[in-house]
Backbone as CSV, one residue per row, in Angstrom:
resi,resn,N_x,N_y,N_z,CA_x,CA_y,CA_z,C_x,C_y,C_z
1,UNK,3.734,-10.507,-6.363,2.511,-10.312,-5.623,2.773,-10.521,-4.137
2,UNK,2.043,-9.559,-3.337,2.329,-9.714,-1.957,1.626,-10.722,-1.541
3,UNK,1.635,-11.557,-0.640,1.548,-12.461,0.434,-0.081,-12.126,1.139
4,UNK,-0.839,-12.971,1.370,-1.854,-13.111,1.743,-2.410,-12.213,3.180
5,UNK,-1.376,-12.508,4.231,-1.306,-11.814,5.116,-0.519,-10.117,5.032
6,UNK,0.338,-10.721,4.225,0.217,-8.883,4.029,-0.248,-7.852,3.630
7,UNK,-1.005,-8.337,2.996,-2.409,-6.977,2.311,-3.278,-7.078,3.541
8,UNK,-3.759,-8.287,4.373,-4.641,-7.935,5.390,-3.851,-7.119,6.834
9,UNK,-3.014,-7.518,7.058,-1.695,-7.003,8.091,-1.532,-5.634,7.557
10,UNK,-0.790,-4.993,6.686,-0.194,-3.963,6.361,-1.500,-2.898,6.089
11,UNK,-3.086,-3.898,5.808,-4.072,-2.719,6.028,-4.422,-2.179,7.053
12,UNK,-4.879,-3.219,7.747,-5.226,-2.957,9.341,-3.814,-2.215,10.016
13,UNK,-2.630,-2.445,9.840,-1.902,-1.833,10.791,-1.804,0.476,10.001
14,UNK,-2.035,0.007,8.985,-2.435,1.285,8.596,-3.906,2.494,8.728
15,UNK,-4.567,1.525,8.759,-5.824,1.827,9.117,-5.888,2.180,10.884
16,UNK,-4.787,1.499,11.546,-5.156,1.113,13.121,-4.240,2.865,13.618
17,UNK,-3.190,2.455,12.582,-1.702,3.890,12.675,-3.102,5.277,12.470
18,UNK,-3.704,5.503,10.974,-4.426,6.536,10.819,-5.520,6.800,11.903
19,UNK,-6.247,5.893,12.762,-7.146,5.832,13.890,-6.404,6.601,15.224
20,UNK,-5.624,6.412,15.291,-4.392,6.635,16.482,-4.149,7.605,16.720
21,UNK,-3.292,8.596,15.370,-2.670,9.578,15.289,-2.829,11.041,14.108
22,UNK,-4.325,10.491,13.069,-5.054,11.198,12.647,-6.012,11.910,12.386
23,UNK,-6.931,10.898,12.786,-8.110,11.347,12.411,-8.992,11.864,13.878
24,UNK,-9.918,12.954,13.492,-10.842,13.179,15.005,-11.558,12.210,15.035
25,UNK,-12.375,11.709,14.373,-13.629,10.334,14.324,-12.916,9.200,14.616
26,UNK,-12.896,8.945,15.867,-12.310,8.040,16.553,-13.314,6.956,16.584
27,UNK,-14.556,7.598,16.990,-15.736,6.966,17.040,-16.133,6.040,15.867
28,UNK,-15.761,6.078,14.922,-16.591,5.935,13.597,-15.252,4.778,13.389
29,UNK,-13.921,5.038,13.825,-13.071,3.935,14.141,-12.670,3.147,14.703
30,UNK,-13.726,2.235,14.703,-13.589,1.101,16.525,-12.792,-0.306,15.718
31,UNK,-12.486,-0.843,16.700,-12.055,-2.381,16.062,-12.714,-2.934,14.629
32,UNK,-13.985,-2.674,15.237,-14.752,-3.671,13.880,-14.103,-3.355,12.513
33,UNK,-14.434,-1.221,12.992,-13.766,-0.658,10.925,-12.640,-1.687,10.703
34,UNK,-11.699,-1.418,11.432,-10.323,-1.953,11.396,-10.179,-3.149,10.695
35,UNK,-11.514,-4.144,11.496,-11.361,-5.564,10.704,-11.307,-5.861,9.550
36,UNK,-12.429,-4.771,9.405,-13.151,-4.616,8.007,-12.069,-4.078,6.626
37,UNK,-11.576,-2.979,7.584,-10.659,-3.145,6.683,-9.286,-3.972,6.257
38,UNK,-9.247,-5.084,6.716,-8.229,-5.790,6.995,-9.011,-7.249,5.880
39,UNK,-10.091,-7.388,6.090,-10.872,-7.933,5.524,-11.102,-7.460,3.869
40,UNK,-11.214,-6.394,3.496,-11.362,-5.711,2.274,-10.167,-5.751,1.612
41,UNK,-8.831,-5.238,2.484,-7.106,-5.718,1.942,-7.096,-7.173,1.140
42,UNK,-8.044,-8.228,1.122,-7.913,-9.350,0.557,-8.994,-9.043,-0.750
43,UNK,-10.112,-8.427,-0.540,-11.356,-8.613,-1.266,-10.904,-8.547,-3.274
44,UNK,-9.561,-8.037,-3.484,-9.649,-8.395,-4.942,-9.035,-9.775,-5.089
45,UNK,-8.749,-10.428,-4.166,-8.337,-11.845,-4.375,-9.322,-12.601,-4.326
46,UNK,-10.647,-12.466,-3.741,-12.020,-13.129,-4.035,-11.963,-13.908,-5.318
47,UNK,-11.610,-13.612,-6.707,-11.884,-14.081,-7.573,-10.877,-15.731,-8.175
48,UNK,-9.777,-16.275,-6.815,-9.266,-17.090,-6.437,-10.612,-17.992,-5.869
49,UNK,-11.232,-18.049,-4.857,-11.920,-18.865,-4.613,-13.460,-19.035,-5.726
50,UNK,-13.653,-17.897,-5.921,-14.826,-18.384,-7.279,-14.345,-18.670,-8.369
51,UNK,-13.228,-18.602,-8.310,-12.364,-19.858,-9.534,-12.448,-21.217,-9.182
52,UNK,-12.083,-21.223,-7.778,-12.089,-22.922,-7.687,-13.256,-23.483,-7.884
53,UNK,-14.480,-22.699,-7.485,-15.794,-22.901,-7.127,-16.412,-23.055,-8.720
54,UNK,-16.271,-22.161,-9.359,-16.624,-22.612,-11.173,-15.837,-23.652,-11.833
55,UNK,-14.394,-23.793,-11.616,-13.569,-24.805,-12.056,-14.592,-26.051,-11.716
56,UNK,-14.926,-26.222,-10.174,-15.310,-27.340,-9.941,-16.530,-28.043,-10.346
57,UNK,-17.343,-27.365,-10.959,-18.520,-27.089,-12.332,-18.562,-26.980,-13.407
58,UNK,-16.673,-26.667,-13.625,-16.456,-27.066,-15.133,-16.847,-25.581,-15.950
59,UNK,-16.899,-24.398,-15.031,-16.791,-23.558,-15.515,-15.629,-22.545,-15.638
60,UNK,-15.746,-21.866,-16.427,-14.357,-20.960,-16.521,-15.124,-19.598,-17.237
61,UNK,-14.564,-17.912,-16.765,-14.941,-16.793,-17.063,-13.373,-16.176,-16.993
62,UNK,-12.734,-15.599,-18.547,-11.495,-14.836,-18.886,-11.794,-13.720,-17.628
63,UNK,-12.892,-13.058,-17.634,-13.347,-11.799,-16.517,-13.068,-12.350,-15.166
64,UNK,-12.790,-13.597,-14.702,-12.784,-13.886,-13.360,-11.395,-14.300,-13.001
65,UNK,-10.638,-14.559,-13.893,-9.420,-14.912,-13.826,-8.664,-14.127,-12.884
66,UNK,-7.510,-14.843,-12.361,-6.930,-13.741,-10.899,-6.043,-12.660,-11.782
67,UNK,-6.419,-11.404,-11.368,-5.604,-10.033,-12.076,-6.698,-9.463,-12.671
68,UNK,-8.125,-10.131,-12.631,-9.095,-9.593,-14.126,-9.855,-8.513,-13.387
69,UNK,-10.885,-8.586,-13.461,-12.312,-7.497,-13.206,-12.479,-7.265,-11.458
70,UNK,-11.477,-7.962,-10.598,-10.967,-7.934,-9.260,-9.850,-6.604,-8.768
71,UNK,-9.212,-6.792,-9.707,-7.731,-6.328,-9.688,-7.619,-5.260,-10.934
72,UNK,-8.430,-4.051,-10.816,-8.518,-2.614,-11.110,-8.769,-1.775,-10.254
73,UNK,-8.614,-0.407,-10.732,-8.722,0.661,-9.948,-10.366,1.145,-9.529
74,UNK,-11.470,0.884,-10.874,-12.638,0.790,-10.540,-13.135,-0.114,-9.645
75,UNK,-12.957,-1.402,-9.401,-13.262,-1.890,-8.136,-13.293,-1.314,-7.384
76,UNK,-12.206,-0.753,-6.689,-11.998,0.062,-5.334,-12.809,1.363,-5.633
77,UNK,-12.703,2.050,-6.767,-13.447,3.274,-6.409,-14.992,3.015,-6.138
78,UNK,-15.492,1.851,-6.525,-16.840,1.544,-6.682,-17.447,1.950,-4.824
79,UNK,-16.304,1.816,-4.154,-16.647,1.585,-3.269,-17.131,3.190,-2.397
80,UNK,-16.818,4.160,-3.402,-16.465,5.417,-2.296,-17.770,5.815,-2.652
81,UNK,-19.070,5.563,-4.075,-19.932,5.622,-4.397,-20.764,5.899,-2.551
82,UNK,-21.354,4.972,-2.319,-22.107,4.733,-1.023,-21.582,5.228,-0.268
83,UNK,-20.328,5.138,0.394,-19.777,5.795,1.371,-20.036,7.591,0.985
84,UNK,-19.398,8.067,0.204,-20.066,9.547,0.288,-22.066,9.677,0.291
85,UNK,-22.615,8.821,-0.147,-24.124,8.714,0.241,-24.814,8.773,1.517
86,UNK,-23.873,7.847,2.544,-23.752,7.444,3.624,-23.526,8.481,4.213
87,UNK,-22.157,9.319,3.888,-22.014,10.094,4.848,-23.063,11.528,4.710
88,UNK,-23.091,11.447,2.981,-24.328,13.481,3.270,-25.528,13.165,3.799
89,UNK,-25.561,11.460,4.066,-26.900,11.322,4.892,-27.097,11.233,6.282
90,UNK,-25.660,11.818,6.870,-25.191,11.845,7.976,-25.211,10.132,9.016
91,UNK,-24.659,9.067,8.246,-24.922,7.824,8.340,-22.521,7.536,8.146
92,UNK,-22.457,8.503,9.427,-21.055,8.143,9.262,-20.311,7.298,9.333
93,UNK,-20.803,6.802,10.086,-20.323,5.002,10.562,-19.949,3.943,9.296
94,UNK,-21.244,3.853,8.770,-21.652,3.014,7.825,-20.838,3.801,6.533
95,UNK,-20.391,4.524,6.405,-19.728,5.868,5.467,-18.358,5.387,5.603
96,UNK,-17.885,5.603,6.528,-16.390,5.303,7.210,-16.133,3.369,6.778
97,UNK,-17.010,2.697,7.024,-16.896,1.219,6.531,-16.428,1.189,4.915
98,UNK,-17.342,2.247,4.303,-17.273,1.685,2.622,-16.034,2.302,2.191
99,UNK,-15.635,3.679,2.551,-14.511,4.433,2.700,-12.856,3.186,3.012
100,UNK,-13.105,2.533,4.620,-12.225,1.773,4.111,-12.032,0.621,3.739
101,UNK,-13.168,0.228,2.911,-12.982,-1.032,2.410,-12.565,-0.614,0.703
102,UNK,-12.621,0.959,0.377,-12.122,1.218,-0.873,-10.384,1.483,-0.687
103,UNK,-10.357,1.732,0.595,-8.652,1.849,0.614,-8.011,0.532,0.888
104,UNK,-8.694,-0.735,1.573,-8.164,-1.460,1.929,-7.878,-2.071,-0.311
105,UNK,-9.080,-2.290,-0.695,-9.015,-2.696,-2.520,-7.748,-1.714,-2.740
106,UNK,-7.689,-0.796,-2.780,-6.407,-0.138,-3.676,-5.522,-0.674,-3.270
107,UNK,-4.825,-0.609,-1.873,-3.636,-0.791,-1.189,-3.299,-2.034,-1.414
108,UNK,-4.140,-3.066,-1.821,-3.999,-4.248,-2.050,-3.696,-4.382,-3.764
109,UNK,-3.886,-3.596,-4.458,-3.386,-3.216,-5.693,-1.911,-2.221,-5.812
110,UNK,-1.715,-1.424,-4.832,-0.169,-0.509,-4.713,0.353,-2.118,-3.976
111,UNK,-0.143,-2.938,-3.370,0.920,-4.177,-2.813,1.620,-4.732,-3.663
112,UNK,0.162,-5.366,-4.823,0.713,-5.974,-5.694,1.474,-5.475,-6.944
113,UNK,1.460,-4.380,-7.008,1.993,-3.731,-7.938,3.676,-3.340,-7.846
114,UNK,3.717,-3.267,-6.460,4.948,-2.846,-6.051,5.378,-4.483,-5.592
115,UNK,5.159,-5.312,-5.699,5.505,-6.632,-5.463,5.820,-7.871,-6.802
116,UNK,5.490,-6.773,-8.073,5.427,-7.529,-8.996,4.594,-7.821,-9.833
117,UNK,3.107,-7.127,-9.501,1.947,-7.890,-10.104,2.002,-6.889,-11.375
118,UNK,1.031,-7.713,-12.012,1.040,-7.426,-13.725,-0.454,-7.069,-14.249
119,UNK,-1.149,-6.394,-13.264,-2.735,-6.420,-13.682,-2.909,-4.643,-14.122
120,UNK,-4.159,-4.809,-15.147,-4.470,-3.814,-15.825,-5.404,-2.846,-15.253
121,UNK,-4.790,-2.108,-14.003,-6.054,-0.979,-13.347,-6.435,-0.642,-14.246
122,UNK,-6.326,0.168,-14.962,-7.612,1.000,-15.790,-8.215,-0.080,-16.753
123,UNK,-8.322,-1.069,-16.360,-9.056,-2.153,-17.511,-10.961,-1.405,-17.214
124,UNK,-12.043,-1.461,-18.036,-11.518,-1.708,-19.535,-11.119,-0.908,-20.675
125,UNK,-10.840,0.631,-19.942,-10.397,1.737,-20.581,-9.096,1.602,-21.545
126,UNK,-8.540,0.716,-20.628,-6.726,0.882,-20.873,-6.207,-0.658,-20.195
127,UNK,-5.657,-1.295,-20.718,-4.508,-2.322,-20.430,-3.259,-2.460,-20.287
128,UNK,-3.053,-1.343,-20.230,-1.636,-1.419,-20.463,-1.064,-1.590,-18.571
129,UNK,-0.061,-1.817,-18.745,0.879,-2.618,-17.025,1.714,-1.220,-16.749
130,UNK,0.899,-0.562,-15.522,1.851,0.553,-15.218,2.563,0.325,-13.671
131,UNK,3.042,-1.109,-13.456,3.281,-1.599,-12.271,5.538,-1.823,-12.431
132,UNK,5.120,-1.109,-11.100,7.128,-1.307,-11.425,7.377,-1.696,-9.682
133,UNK,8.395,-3.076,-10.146,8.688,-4.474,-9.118,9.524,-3.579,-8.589
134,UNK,8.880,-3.306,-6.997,10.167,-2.098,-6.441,10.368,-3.848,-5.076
135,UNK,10.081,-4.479,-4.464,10.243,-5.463,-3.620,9.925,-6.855,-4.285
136,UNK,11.654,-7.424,-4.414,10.881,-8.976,-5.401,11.071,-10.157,-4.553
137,UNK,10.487,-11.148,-5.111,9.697,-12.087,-4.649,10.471,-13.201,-2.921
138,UNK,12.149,-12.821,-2.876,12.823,-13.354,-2.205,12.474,-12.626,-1.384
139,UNK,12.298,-11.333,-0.691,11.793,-10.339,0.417,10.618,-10.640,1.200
140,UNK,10.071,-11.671,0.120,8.266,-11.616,0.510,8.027,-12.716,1.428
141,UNK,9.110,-13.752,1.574,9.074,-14.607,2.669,8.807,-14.462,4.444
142,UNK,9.613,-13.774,4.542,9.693,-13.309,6.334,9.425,-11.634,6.372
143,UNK,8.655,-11.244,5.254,8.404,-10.077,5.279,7.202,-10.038,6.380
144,UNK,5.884,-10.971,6.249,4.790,-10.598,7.252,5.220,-10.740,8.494
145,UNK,6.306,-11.540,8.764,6.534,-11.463,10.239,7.517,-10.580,10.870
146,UNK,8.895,-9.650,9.936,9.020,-8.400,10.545,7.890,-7.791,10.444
147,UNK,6.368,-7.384,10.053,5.571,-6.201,10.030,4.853,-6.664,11.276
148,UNK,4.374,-8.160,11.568,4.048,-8.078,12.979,4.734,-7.887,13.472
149,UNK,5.945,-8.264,14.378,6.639,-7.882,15.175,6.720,-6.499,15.461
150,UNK,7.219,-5.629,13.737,6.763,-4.372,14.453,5.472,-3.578,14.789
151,UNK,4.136,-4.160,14.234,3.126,-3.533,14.901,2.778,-3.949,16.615
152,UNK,3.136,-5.254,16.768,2.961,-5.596,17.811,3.769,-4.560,18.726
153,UNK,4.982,-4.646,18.420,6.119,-3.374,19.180,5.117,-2.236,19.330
154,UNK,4.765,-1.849,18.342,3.917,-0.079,18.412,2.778,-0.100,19.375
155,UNK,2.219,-1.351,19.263,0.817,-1.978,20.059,1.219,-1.535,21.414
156,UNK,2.555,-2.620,22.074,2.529,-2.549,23.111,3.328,-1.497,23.747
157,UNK,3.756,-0.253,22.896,4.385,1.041,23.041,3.142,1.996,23.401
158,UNK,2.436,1.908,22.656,1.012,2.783,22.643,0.213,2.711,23.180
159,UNK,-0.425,0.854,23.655,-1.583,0.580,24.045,-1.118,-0.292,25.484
160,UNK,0.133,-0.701,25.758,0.218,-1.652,26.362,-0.420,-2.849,26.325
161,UNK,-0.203,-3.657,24.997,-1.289,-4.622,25.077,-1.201,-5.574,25.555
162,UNK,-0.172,-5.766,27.172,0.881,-6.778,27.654,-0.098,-6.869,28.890
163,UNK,-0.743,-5.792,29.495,-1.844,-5.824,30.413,-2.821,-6.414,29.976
164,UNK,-3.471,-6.783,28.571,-4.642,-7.911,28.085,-4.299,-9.189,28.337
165,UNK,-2.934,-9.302,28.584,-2.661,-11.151,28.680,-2.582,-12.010,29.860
């Protein structure tokens, strides 16, 4: 499983790369999306802290467990629901948010998947583990800090972000 900061890091710097050098709706991509989606890169790990939070009540749910009803592929699609609503209602902004907070959930599932993780996307259709450990667990140490270094590099290639300091 990838590293905490790297599902939020490796979203946003993807999300920040596609803002840059893809898309025309620049507009609809300001900092905030970005956060947001950097913010959403964590959102199937949510079910870590409402573990501690029921543990500490003495409760426990098999469905909440980390890998469970967090850590599928329907989660994330749940998300593109509203966002296409959003957008035929010409409400792009708010469209573009739900949009990437469904890519930030997947990518945070291709992390963990390609990092090792063992969770059942198509749950509750299918269980079966279609995840293959292409980066293992010794890589994952000083991995978030070559990816800053190099976004920061691209930052201050692109944006000069050496004039903000």
């Amino acid at each position: 499983m990838a590293l905490a900061v790297t599902h939020v890091l490796l979203t946003i710097i993807l999300v920040d790369l596609w803002r840059d050098y893809f898309t025309n709706h620049k507009k609809y991509f300001t900092l905030h999306t970005i956060l947001i989606a950097g913010i959403a890169g964590l959102l199937p790990d949510i079910d870590v802290p409402i573990n501690w939070i029921l543990n500490f009540f003495g409760k426990s749910y098999d469905l909440l467990l980390h890998g469970g009803v967090t850590h599928n592929i329907f989660f994330g699609l749940i998300f593109l629901i509203p966002g296409f609503i959003f957008w035929f209602k010409k409400k792009h902004k708010i469209a573009v948010y739900f949009f990437v907070i469904c890519f930030g959930v997947l990518f945070h599932l291709f992390l963990d998947c390609l990092t090792g993780g063992y969770y059942f996307f198509y749950w509750p259709i299918n269980i079966g583990n279609y995840c293959v450990t292409i980066i293992h667990s010794e890589f994952l140490a000083g991995l978030d800090a070559i990816i800053l270094l190099l976004w920061l590099s691209h930052e201050e290639v692109k944006h000069k972000i050496s004039d903000f300091i």
